[in-house]
C-alpha positions in Angstrom: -173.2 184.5 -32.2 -170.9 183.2 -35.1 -167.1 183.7 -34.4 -164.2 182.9 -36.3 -163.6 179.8 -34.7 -167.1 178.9 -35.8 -166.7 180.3 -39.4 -163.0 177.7 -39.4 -164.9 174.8 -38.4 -167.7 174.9 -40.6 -165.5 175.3 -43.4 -163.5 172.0 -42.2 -166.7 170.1 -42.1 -168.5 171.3 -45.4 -165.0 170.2 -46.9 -164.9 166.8 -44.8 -168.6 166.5 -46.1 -168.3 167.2 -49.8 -164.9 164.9 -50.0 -166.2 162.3 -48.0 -169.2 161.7 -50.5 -166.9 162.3 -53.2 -165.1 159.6 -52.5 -168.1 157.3 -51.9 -169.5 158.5 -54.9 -166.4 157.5 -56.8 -166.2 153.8 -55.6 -169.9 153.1 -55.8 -169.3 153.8 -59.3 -166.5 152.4 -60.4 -168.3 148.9 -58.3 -171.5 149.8 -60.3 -169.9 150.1 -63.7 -168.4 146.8 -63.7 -172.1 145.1 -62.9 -174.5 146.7 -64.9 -173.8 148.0 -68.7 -173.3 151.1 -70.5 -177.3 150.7 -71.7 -178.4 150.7 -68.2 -177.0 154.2 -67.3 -178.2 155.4 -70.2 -181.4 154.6 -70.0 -180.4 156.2 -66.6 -179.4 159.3 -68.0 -182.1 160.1 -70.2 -184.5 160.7 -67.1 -181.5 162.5 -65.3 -181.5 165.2 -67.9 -185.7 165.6 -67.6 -184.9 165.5 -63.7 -181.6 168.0 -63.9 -184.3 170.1 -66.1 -186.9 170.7 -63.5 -184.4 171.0 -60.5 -182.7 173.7 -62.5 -186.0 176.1 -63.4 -187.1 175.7 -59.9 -183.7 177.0 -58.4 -184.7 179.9 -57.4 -181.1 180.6 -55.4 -183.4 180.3 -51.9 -180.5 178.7 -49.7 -178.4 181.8 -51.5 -180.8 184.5 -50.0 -181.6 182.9 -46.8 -177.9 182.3 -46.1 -177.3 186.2 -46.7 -180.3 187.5 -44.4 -178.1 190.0 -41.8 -181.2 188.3 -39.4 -182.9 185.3 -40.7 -186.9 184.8 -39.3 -189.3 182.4 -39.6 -191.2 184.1 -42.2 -187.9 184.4 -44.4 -187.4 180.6 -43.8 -191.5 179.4 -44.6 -191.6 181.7 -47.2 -188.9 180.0 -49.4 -190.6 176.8 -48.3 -193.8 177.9 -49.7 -192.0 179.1 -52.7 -190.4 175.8 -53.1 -193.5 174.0 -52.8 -195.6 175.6 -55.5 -192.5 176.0 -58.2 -191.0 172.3 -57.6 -194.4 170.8 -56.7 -196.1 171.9 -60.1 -192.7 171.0 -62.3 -192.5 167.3 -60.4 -196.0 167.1 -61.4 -196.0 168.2 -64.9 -192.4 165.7 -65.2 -194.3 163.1 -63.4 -197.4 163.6 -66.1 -194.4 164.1 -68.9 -193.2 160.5 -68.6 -195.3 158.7 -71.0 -194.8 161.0 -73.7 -191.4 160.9 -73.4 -191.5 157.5 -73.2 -193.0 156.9 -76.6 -190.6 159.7 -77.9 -187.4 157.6 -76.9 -189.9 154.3 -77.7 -189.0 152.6 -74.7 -191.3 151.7 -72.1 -189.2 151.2 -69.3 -188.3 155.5 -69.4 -192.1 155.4 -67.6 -191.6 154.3 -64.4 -188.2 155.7 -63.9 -189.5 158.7 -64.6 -192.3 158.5 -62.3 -189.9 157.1 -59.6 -187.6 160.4 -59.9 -190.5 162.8 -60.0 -191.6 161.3 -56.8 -188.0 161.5 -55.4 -187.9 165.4 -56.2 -191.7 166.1 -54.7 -190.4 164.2 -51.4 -187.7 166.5 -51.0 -190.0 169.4 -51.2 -191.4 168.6 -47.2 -188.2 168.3 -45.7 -187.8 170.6 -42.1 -187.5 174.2 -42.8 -185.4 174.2 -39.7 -182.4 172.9 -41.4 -182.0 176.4 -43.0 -181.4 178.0 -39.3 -179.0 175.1 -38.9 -177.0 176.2 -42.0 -177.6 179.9 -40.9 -175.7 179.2 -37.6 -173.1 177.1 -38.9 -174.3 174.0 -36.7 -172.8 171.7 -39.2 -171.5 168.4 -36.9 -175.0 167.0 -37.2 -175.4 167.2 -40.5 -172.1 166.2 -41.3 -172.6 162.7 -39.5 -175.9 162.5 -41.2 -174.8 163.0 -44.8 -171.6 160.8 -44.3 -173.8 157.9 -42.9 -176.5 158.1 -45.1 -174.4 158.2 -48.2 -173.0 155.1 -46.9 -175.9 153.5 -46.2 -177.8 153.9 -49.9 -174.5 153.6 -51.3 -174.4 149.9 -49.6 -178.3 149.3 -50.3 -177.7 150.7 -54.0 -175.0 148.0 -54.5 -176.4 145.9 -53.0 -179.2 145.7 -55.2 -177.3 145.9 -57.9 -175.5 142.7 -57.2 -178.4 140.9 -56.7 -180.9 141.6 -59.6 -177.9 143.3 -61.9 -180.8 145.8 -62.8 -180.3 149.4 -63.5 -183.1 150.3 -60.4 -180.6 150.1 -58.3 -179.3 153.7 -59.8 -182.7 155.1 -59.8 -183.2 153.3 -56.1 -180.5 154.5 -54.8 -181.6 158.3 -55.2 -184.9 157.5 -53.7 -183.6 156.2 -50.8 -181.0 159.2 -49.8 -183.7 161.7 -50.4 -186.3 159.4 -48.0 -183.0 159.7 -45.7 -183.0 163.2 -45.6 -186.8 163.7 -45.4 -186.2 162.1 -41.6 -182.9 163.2 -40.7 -184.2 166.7 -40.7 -186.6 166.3 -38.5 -184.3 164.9 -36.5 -182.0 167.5 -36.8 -183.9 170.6 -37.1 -187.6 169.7 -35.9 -190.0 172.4 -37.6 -193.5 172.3 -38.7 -194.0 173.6 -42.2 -196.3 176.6 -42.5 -197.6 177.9 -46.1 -196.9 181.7 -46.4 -196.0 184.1 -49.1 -195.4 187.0 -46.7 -192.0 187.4 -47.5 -192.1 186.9 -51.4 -191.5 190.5 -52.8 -187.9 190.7 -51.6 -187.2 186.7 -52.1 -188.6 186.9 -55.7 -186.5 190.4 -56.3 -183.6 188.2 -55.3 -184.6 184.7 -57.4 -185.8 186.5 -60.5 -182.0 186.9 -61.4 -181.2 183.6 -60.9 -183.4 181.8 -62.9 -182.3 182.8 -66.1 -178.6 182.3 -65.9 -179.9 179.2 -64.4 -181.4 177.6 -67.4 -179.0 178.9 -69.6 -176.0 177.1 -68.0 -178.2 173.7 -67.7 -178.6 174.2 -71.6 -175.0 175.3 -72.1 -173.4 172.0 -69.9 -176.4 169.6 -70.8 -177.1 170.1 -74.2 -174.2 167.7 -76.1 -175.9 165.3 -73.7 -179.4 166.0 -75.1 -178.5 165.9 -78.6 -175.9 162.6 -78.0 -179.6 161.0 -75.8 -181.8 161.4 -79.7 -178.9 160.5 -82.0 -177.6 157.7 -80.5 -178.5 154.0 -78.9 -178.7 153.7 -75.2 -175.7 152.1 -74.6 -173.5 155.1 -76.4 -175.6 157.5 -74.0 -174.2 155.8 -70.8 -170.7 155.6 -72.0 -170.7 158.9 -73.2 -172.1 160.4 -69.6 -170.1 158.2 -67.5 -167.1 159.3 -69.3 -167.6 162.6 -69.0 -168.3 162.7 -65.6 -165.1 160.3 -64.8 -163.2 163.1 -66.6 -164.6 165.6 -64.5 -163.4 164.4 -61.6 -159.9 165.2 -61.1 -161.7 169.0 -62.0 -164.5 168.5 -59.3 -162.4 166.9 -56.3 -159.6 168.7 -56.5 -158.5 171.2 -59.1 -161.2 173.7 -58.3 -161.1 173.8 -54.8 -157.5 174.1 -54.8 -157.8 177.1 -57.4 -160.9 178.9 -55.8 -158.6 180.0 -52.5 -155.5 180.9 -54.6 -157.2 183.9 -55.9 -160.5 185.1 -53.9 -157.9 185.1 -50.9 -156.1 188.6 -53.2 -160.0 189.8 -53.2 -158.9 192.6 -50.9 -156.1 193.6 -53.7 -158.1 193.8 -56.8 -157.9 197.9 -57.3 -153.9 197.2 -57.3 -153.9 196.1 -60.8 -149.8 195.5 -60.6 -150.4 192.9 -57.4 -153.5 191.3 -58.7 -152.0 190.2 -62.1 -148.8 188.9 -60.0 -151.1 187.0 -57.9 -153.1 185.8 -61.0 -150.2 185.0 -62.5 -149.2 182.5 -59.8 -152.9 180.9 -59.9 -152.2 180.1 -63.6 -148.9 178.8 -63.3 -149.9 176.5 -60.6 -152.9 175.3 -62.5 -150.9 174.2 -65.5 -148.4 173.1 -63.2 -151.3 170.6 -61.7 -153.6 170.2 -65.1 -150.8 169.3 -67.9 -149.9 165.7 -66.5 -153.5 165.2 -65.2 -154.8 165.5 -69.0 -151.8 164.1 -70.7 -152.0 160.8 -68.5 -155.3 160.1 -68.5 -155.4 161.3 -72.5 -152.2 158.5 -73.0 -154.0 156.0 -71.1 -157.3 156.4 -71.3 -157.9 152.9 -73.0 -155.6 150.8 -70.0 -157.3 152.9 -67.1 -161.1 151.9 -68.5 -160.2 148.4 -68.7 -157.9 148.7 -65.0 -161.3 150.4 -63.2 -164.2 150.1 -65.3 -164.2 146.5 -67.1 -163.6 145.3 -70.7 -167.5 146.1 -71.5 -166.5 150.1 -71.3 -163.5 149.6 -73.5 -164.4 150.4 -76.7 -165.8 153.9 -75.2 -162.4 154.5 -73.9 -161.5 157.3 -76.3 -164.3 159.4 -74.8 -162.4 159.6 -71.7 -158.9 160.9 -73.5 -161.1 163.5 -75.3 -163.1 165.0 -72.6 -159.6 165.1 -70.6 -159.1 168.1 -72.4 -162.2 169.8 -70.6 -159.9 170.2 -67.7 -158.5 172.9 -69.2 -162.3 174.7 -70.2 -163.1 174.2 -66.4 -160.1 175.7 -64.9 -160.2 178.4 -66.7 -163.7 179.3 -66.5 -163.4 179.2 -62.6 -160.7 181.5 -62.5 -162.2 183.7 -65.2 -165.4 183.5 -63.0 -163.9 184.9 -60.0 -162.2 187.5 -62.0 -165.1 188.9 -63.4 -167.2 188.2 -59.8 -164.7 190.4 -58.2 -165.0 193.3 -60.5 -169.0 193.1 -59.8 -169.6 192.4 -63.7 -171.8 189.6 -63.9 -173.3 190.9 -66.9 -170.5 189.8 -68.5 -170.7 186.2 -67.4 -174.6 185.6 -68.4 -173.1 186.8 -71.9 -170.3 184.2 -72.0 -173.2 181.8 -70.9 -175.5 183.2 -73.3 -172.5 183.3 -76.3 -171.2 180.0 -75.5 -175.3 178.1 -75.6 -175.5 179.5 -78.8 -172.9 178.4 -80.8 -173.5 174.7 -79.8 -176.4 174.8 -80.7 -175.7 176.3 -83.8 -172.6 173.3 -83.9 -175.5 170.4 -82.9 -178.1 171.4 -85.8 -175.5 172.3 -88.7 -173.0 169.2 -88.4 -173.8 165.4 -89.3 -171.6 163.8 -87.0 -170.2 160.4 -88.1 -170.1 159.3 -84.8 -170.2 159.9 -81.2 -166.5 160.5 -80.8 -166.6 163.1 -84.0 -169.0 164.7 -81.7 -167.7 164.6 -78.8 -163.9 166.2 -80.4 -166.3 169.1 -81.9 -167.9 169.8 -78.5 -164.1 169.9 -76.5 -162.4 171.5 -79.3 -165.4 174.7 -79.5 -165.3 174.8 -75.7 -161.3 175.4 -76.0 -162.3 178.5 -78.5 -164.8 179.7 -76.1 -162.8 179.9 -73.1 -159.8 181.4 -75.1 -161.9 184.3 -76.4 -163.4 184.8 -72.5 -160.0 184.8 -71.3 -159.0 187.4 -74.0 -161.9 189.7 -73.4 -161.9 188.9 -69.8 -158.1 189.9 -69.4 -157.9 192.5 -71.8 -160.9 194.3 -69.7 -160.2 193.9 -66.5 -156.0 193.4 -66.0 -155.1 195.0 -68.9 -153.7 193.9 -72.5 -150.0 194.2 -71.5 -150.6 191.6 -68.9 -150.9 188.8 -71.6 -146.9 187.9 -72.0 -146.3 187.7 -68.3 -149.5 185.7 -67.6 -149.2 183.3 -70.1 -144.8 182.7 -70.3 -144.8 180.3 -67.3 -147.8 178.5 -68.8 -146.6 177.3 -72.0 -143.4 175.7 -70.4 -146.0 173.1 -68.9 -146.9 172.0 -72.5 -143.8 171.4 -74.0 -141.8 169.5 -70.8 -145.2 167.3 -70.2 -144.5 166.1 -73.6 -141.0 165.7 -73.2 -141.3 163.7 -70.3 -144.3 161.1 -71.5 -141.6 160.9 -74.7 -138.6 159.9 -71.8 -141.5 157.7 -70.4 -142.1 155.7 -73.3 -138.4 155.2 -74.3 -138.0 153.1 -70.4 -141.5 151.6 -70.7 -142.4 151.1 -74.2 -145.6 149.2 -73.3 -148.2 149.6 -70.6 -149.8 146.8 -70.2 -149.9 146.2 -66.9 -150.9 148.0 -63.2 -147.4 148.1 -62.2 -146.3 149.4 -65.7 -148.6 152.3 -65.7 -147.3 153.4 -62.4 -143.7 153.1 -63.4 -144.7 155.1 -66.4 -146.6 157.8 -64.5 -143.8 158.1 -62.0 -141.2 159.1 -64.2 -143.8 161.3 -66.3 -144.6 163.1 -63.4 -141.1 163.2 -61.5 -139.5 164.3 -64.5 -141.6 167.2 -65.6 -141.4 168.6 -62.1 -138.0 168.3 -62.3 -138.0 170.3 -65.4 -140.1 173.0 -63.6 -137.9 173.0 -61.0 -134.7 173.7 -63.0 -137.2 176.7 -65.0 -137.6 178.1 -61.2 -134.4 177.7 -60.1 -133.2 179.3 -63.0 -135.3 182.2 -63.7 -135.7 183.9 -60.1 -137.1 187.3 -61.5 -140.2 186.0 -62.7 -142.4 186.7 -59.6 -144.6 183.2 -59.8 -141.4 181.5 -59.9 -140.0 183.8 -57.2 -143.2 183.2 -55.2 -142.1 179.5 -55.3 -139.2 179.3 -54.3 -140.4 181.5 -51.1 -142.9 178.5 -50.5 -141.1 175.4 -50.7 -137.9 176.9 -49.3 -139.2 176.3 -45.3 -139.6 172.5 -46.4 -136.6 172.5 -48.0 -134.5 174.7 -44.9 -136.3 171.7 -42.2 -135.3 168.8 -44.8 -132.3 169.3 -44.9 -131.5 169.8 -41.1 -133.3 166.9 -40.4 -130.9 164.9 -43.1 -127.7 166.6 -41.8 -129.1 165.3 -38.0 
């Protein structure tokens, strides 16, 4: 029987889990950057986006379902196996079968066997235990936990290994292989279970998954397609910088922004009929997100040249600029998380295969109509339509479901953030005109970031009334209250 204790402590290790291979994942490629070149992941990234493809249209939401079953069986559990099997076994096939043509479309030879390598990694992970899912169900995580942890370890190590030795970029493609080999045994290990073929259950799972699919593909198209059109228009080399440097951006997004977000507002789920609470609350998720976001971007849009060169090698260098651009997608992902929720707890998810469907098409319309001069050109186009997009969702989004006169008060303590961030890189640069140097940047971060929260502090201090600023000072004044015995003892 699940309790709360048990609900707590699965939460705490899905989190330890998810940061743990975060971090991993983070210095095994920042190791892996400065051995093998920018034409090596993209080579590497070309048979990602054929691989990201098929794992996409076969996601038929199955974990989803089974993990909301009020009583999961083994017929639920085999009969998404069996699902799984037929859809992902006939995609890995055709991709596995789709390699040499798109080999000779790329001209390169050496897309073949990758391909083939990747297609055999995805049909592997099609025969893992079906017990695993009762696991989940049950929140019997500390197993799991241990395995993923040591496992990511392990192929991190072998991955880097490799790529030491032979400086080739199989060690990337490798290094998949080997987690999903690890996991093939670990869950039978974990969760011992014979497979069994059976579509008994498949009305109800397919009534489910039908609804999936589609917003599915569309938001693989909508996140992947400046990477398709970059992967046809542009030499290998630019393809792996311009990946890489889009996924380094995303990280401060991924590891922490997000999850820090996601609680602030599902936790006022209870409170969304009370429009006049949930637009104070949403208010105090904003302010805190441009609080968080505006010297995150700034820094790394300031920097982004001296940071490549610090943690990624002089070979990435001339990509840099990619990195200060797709900083601004920090702002696009923040606010379509919130957004997200906001239209998630009004049950209109309608509204958000629109946005998906809305935001698809007008890159696409951008990709085929524009001649871009170069993959930086590009890549300002791509940020700067995303920023319109997410605007006119938050307008429509607002407007519809917290109401127009809530515009002024949510987005007053927001635009602060802009103009002090600014201010205090300008202070920055008068004391260190020059970063050129590790100890520089830090010295110029620190008084960045110390002065614009000091500039937030003083707006707090000083205008009390405004409920996220009143909702502030309520937090931080316990720390303050136990600092200031401690000092005075």
């Amino acid at each position: 029987m699940l309790t709360a204790r048990s609900g707590i402590i699965a939460i705490m290790l899905s989190v330890l889990t998810q940061l743990s291979r975060r971090l991993i994942g983070i210095v095994s490629l920042v190791i892996l950057a400065r051995i093998l070149k920018p034409e090596d992941y993209g080579l590497v990234a070309i048979a990602l986006i054929f691989l990201n493809f098929i794992v996409v249209i076969s996601n038929t939401g199955g974990v989803s379902y089974l993990l909301s079953r009020e009583t999961l069986t083994e017929d639920h559990v085999m009969t998404n196996w069996s699902l799984n099997l037929v859809l992902k076994g006939g995609l890995a096939l055709l991709l596995a079968l789709s390699s040499y043509p798109i080999s000779l479309f790329y001209d390169d030879s050496r897309l073949m066997p990758i391909i083939l390598v990747l297609s055999l990694h995805l049909a592997i992970g099609l025969f893992n235990s079906p017990g695993m899912a009762f696991k989940m169900k049950n929140q019997e995580l500390g197993a799991i936990t241990k395995w993923q942890i040591t496992s990511r370890i392990i192929t991190t190590g072998i991955t880097i290994g490799i790529a030491v030795i032979f400086e080739t970029y199989w060690a990337l493609v490798i290094g998949q292989l080997l987690a999903t080999i690890s996991e093939f045994f670990a869950s039978y290990v974990i969760a011992p279970m014979r497979p069994r073929f059976t579509l008994k259950n498949f009305r109800p799972q397919w009534e489910f998954s039908k609804w999936v699919l589609p917003q599915s593909i569309i938001n693989f198209f909508r996140s992947q397609i400046d990477a398709m059109f970059v992967s046809v228009s542009f030499e290998k080399a630019t393809i792996g910088a311009y990946t890489s440097m889009r996924y380094y951006a995303d990280l401060p997004t991924s590891t922490f922004i997000t999850p820090l977000g996601g609680p602030l507002l599902t936790q006022f789920s209870q409170f969304k009929n009370n429009q006049s609470y949930f637009q104070q609350q949403l208010q105090v998720v904003l302010f805190y997100m441009s609080v968080i976001t505006a010297p995150v971007i700034y820094l790394m849009y300031v920097h982004a040249f001296f940071v490549v060169d610090l943690i990624l090698g002089d070979k990435w260098v001339q990509y840099a600029e990619l990195l200060g651009i797709f900083a601004f997608f920090i702002i696009v992902a923040t606010l379509n998380n919130i957004l997200s929720q906001i239209v998630m707890l009004r049950d209109r998810t309608k509204l958000l295969l629109g946005y998906s469907i809305y935001s698809t098409l007008v890159q696409c319309i951008m990709f085929v109509s524009i001649d871009f001069a170069s993959v930086y050109e590009l890549a300002e186009y791509k940020i700067g339509l995303d920023l319109i997009s997410v605007c006119l969702f938050f307008i429509v989004v607002i407007g519809a479901f917290v109401g127009k006169q809530a515009f002024v008060p949510l987005l007053a303590p927001v635009l602060p953030a802009i103009l002090f961030i600014y201010c205090s890189g300008w202070v920055a640069f008068q004391v260190v005109p020059e970063v050129i140097s590790f100890w520089q940047l830090v010295l110029h971060c620190s008084i960045t970031v110390g002065l614009f929260g000091l500039l937030q502090l003083a707006v707090i201090l000083v205008l009390k009334q405004v409920h996220c600023y009143r909702y502030t000072l309520k937090l931080i004044h316990p720390v303050v209250k136990k600092c200031t015995a401690r000092f005075s003892s």
